[in-house]
N, CA, C and O atoms as CSV, one atom per row, in Angstrom:
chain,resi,resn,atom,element,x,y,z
A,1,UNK,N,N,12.550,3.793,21.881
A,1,UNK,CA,C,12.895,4.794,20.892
A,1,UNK,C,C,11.772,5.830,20.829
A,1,UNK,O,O,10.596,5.544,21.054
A,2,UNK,N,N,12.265,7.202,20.471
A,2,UNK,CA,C,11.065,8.217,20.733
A,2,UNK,C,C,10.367,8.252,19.749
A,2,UNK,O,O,10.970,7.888,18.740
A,3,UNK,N,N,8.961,8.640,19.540
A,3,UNK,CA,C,8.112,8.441,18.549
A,3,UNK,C,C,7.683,10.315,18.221
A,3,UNK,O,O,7.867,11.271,18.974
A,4,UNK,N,N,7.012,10.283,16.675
A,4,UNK,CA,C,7.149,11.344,16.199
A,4,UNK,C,C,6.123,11.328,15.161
A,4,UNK,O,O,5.926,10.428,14.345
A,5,UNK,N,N,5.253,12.850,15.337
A,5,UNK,CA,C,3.621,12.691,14.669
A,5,UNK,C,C,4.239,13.752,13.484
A,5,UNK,O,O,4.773,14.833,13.729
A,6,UNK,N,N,4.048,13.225,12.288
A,6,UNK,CA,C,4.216,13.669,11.585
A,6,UNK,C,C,3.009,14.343,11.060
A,6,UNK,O,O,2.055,13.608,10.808
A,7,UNK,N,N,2.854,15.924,10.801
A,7,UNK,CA,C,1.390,16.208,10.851
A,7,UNK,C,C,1.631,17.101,9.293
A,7,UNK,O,O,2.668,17.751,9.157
A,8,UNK,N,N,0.910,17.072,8.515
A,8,UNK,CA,C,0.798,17.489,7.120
A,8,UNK,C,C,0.388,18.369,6.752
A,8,UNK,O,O,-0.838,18.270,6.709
A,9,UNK,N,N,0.816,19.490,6.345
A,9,UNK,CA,C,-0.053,20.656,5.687
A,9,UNK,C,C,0.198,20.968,3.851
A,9,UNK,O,O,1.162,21.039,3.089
A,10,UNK,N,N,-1.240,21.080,3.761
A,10,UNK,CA,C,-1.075,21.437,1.956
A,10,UNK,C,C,-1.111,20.075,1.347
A,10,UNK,O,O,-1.610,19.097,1.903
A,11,UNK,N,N,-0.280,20.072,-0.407
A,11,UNK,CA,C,-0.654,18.845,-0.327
A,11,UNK,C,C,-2.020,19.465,-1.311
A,11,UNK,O,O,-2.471,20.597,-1.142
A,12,UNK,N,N,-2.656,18.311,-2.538
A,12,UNK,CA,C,-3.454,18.517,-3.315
A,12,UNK,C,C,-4.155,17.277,-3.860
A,12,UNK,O,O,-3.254,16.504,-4.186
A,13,UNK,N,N,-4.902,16.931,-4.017
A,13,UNK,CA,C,-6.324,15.854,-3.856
A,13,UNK,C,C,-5.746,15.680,-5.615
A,13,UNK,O,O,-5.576,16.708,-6.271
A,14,UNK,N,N,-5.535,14.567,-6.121
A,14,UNK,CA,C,-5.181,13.829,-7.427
A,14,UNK,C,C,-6.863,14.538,-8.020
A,14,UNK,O,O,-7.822,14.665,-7.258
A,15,UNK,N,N,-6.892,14.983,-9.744
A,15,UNK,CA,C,-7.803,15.001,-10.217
A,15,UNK,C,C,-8.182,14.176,-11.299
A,15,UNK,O,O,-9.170,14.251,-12.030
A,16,UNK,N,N,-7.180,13.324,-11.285
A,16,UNK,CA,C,-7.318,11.747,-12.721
A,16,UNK,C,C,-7.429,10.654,-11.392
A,16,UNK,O,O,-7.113,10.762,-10.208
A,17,UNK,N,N,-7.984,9.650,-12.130
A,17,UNK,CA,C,-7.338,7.955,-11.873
A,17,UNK,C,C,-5.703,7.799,-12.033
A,17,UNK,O,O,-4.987,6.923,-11.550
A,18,UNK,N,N,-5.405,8.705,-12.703
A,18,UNK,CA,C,-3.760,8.151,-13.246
A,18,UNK,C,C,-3.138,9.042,-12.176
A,18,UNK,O,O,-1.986,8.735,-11.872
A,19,UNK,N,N,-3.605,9.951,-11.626
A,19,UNK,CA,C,-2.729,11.269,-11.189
A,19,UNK,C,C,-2.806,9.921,-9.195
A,19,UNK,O,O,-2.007,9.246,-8.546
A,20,UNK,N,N,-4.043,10.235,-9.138
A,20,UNK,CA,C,-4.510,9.442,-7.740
A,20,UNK,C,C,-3.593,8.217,-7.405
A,20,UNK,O,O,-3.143,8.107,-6.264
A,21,UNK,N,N,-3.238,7.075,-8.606
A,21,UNK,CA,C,-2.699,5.729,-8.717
A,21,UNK,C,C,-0.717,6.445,-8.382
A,21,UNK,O,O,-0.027,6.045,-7.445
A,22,UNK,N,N,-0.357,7.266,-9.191
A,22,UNK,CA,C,0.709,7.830,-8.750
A,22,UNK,C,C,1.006,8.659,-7.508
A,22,UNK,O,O,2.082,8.718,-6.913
A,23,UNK,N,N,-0.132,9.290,-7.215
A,23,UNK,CA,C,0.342,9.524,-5.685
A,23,UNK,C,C,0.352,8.693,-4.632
A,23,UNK,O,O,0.849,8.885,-3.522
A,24,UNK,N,N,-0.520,7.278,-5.253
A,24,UNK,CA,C,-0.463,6.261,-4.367
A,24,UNK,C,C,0.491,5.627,-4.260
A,24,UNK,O,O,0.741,4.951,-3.262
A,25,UNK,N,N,1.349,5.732,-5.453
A,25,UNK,CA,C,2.765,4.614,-5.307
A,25,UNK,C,C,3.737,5.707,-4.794
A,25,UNK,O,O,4.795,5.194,-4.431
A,26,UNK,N,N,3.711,6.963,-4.660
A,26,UNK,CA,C,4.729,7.982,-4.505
A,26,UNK,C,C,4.756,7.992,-2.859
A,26,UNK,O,O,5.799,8.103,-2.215
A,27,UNK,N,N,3.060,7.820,-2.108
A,27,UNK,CA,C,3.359,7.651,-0.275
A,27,UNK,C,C,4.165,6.203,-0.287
A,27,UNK,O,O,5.295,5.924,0.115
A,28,UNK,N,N,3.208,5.450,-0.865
A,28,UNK,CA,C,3.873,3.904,-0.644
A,28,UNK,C,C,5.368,3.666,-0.797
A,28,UNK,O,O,6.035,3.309,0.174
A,29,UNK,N,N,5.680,3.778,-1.496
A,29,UNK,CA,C,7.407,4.143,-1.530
A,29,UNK,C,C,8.223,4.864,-0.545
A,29,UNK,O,O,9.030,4.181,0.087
A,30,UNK,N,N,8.170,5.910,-0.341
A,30,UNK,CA,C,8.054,6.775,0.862
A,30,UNK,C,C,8.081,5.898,2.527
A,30,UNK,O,O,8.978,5.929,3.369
A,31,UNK,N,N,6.330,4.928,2.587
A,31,UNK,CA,C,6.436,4.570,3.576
A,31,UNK,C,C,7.824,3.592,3.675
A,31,UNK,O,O,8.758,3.611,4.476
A,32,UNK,N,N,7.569,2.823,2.631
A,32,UNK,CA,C,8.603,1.776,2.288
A,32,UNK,C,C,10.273,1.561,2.192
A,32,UNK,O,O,11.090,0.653,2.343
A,33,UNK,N,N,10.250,2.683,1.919
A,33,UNK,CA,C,11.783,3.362,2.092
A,33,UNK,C,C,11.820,4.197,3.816
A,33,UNK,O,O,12.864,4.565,4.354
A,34,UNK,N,N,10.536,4.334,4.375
A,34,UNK,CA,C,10.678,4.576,6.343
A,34,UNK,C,C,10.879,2.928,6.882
A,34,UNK,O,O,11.714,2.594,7.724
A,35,UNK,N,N,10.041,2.114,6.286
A,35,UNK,CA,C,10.515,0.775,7.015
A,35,UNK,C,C,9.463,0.910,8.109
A,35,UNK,O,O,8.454,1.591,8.296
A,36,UNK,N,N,10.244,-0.179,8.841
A,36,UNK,CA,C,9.395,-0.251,10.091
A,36,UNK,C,C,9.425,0.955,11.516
A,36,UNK,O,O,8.818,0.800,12.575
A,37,UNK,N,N,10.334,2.163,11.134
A,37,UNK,CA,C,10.157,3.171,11.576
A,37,UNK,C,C,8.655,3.508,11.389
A,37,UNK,O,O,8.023,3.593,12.443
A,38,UNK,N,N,7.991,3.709,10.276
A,38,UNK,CA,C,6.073,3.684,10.134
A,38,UNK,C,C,5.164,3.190,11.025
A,38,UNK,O,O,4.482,2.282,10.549
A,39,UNK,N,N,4.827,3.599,12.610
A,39,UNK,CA,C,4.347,2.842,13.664
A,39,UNK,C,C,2.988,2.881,13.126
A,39,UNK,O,O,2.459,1.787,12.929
A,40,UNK,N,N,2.177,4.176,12.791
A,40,UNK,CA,C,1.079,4.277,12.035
A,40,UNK,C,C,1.069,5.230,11.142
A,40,UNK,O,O,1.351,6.423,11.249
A,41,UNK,N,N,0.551,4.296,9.807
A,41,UNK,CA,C,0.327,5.284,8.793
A,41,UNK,C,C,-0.591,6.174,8.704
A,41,UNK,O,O,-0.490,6.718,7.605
A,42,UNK,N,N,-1.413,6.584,9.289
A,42,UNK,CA,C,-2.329,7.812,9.599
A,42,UNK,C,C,-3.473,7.748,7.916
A,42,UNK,O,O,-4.075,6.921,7.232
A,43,UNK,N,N,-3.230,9.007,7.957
A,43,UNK,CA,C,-4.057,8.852,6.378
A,43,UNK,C,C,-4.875,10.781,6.603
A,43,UNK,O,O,-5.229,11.574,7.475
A,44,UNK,N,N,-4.778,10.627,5.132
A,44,UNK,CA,C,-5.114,12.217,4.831
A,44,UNK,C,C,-6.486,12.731,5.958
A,44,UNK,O,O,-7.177,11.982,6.648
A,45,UNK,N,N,-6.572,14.312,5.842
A,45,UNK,CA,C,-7.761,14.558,6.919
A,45,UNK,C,C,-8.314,15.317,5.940
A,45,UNK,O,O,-7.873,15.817,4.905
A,46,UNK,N,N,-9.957,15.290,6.778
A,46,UNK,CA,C,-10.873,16.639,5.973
A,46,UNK,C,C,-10.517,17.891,6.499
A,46,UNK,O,O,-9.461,18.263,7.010
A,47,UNK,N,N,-11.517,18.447,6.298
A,47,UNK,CA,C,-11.495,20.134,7.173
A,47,UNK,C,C,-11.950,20.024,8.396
A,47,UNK,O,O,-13.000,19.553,8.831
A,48,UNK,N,N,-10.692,20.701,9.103
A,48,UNK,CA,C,-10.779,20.575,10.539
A,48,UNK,C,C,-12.347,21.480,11.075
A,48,UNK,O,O,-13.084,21.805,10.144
A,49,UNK,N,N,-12.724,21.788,12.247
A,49,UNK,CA,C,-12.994,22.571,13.101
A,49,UNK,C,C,-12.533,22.818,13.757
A,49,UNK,O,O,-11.831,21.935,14.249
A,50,UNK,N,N,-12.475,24.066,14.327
A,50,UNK,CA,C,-11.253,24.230,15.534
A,50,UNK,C,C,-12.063,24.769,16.324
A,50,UNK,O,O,-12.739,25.633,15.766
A,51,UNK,N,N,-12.409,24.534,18.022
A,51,UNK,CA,C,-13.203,24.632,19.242
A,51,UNK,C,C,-11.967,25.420,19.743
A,51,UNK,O,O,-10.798,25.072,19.574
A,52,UNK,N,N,-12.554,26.939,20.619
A,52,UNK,CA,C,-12.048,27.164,21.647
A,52,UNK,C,C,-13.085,27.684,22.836
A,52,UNK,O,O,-14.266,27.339,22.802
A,53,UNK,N,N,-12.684,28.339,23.648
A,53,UNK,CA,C,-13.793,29.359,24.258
A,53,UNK,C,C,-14.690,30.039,23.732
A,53,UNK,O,O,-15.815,30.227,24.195
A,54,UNK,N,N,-14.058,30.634,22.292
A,54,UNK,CA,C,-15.184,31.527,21.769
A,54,UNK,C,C,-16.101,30.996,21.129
A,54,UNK,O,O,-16.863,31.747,20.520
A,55,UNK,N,N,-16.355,29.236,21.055
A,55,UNK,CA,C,-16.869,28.671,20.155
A,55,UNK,C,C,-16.340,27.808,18.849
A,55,UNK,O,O,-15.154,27.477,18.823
A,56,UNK,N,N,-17.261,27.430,17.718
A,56,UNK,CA,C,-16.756,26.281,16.899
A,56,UNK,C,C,-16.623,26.687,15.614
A,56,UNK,O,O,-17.553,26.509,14.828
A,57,UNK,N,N,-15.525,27.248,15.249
A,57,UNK,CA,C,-15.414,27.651,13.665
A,57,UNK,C,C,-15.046,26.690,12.455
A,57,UNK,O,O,-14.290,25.792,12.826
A,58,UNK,N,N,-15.416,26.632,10.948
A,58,UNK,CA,C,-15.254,25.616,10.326
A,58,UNK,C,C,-14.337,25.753,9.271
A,58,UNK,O,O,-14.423,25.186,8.181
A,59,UNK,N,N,-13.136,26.806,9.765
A,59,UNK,CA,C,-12.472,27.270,8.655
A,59,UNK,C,C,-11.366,26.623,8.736
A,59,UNK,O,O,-10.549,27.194,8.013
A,60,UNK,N,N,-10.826,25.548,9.342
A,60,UNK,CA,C,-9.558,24.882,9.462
A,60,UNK,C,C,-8.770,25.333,10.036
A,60,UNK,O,O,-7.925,24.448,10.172
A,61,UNK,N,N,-8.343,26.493,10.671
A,61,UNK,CA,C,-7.474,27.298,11.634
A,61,UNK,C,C,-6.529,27.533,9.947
A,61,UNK,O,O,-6.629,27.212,8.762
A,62,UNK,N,N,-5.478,28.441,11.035
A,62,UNK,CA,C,-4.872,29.530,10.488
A,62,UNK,C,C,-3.901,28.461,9.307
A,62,UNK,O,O,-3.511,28.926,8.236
A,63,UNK,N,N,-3.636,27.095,9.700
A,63,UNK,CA,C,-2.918,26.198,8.713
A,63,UNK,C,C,-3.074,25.011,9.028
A,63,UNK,O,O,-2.628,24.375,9.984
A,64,UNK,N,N,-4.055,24.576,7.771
A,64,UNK,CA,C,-5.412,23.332,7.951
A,64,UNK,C,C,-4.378,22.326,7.594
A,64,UNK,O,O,-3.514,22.385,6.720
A,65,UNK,N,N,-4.737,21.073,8.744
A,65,UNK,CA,C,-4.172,20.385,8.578
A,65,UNK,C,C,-4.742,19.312,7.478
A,65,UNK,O,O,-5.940,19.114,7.276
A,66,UNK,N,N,-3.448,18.527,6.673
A,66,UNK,CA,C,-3.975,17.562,5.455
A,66,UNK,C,C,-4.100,15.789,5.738
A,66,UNK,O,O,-4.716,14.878,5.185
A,67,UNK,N,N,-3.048,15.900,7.039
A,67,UNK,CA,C,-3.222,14.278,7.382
A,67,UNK,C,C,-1.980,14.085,8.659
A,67,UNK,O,O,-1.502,15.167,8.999
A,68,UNK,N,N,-1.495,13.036,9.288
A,68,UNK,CA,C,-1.037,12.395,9.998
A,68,UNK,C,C,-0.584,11.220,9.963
A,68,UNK,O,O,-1.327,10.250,9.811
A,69,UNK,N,N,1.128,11.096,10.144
A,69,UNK,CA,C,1.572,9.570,10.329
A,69,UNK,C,C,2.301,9.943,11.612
A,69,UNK,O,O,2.662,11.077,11.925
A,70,UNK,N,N,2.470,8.772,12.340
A,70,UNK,CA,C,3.107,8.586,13.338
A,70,UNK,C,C,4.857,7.486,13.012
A,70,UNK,O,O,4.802,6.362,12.511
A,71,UNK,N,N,5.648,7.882,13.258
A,71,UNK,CA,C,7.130,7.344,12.737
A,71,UNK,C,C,7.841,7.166,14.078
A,71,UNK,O,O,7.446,7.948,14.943
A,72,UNK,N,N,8.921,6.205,14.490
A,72,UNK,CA,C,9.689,5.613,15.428
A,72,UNK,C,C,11.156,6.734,14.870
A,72,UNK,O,O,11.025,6.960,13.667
A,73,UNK,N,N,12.210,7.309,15.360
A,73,UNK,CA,C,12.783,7.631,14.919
A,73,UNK,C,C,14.246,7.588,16.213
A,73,UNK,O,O,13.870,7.453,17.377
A,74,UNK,N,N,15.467,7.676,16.029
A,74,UNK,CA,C,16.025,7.928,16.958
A,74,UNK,C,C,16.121,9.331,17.799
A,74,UNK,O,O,16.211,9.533,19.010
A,75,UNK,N,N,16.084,9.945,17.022
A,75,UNK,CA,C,15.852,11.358,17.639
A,75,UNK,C,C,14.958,12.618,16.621
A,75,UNK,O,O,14.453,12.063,15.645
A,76,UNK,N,N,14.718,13.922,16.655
A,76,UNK,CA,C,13.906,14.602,16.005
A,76,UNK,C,C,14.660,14.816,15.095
A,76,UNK,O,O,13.892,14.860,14.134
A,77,UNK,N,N,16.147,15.067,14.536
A,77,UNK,CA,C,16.534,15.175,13.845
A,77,UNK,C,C,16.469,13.773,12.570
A,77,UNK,O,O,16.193,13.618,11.380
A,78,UNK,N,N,16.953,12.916,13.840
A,78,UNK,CA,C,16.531,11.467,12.381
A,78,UNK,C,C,15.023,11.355,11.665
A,78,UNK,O,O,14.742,10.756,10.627
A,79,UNK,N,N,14.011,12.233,12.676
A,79,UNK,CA,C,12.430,12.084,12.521
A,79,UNK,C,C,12.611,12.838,11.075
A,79,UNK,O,O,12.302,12.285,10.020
A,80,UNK,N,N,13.190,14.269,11.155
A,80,UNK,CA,C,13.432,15.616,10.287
A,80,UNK,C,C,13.475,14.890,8.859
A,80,UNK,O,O,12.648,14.936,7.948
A,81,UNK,N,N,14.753,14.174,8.947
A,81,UNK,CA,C,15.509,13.767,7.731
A,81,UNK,C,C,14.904,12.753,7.083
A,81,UNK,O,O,15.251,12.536,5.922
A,82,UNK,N,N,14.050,12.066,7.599
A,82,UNK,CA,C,12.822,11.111,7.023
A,82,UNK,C,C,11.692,11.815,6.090
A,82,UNK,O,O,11.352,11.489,4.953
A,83,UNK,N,N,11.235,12.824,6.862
A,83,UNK,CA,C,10.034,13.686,6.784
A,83,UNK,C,C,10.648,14.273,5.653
A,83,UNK,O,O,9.742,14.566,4.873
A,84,UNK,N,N,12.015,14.662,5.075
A,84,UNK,CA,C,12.274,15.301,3.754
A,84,UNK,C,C,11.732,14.416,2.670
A,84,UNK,O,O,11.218,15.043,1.743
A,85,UNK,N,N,11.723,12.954,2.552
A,85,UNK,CA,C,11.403,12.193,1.490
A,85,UNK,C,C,9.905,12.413,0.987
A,85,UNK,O,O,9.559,12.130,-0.160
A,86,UNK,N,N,8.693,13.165,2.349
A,86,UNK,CA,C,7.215,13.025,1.651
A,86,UNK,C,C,6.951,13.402,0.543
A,86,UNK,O,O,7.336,14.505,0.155
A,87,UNK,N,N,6.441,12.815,-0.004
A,87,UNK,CA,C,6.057,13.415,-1.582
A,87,UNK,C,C,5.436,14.772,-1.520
A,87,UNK,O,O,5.828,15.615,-2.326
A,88,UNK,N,N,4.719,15.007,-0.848
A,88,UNK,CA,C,4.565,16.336,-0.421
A,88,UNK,C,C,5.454,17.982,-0.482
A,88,UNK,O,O,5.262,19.173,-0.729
A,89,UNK,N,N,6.740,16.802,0.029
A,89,UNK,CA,C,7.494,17.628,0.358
A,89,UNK,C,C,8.356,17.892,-1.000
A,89,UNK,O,O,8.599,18.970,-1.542
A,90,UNK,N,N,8.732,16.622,-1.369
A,90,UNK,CA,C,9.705,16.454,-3.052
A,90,UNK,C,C,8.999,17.224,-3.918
A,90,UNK,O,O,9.638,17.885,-4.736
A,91,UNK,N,N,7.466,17.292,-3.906
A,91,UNK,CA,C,6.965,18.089,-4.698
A,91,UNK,C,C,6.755,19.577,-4.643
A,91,UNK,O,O,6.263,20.179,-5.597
A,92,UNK,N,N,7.147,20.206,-3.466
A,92,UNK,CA,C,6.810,21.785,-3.174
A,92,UNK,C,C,5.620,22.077,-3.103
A,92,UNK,O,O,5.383,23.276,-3.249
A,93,UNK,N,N,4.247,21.011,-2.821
A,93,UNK,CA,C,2.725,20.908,-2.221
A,93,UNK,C,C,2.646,21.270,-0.966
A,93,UNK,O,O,1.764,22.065,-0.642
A,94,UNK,N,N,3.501,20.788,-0.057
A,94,UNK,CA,C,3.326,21.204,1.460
A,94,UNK,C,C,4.651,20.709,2.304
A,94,UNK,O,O,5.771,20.386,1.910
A,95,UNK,N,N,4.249,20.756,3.230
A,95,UNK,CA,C,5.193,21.178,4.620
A,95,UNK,C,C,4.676,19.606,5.400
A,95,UNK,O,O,3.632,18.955,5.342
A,96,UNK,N,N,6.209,19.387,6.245
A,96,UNK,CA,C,5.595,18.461,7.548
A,96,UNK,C,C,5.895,19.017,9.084
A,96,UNK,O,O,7.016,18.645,9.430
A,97,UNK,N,N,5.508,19.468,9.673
A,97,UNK,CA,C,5.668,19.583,11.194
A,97,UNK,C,C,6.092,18.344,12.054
A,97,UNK,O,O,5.268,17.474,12.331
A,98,UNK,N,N,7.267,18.289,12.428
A,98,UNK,CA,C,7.651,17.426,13.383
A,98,UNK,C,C,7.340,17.274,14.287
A,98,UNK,O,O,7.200,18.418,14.720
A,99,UNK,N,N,6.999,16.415,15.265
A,99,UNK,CA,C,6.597,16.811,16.639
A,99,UNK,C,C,6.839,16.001,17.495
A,99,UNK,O,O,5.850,15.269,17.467
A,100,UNK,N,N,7.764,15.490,18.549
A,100,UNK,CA,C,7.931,14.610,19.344
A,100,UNK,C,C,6.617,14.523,20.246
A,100,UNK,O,O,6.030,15.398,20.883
A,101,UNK,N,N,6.300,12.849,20.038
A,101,UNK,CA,C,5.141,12.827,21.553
A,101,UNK,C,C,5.925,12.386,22.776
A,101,UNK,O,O,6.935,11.691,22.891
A,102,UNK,N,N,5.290,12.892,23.494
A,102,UNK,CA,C,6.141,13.221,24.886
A,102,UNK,C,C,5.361,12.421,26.026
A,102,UNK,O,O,4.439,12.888,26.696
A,103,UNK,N,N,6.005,10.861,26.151
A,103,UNK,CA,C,5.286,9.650,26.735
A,103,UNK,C,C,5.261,10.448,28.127
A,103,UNK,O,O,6.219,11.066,28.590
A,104,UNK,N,N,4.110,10.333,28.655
A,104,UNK,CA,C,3.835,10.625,30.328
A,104,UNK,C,C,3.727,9.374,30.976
A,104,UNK,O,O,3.528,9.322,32.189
């Protein structure tokens, strides 16, 4: 079955204990309701750097990424329709980019 990196943008850092404990049960649920489609749960990121030729800038590129899970899905569309449940997403915080990895 094809696999699919779910990559995160946006999205906002809890500023209580109470706010943090609810976003924790809001992924967990989420994962829980993906099942064993969830190959890896990834986990939030810092601020990127982004390296090219011209050198190493520390501004996160043009749309900084917030984290990464990896999901089993039947196709990108079944990946799609998963990726609507992130809390992220239910909440109007951020976006998920789909992305099929493409086994060589």
């Amino acid at each position: 079955m094809p696999r699919f990196m779910y990559v995160f943008h946006g999205g906002s850092t809890p500023e209580s204990p109470a706010a943090q404990e609810a976003a924790m049960a809001a992924w967990g649920a989420w994962f829980a309701e993906m099942g064993d489609a969830v190959l890896d749960g990834g986990g939030p990121a810092g601020l990127s750097k982004t390296v090219s030729a011209d050198g190493i800038t520390d501004d996160g590129g043009a749309n900084p990424v917030s984290g990464l899970t990896i999901v089993e899905a039947a196709d990108q569309q079944a990946a799609c329709e998963m990726a609507k449940g992130c809390p992220m997403v239910r909440d109007g915080t951020g976006s998920v980019e789909v992305a099929e990895i493409i086994q060589m």
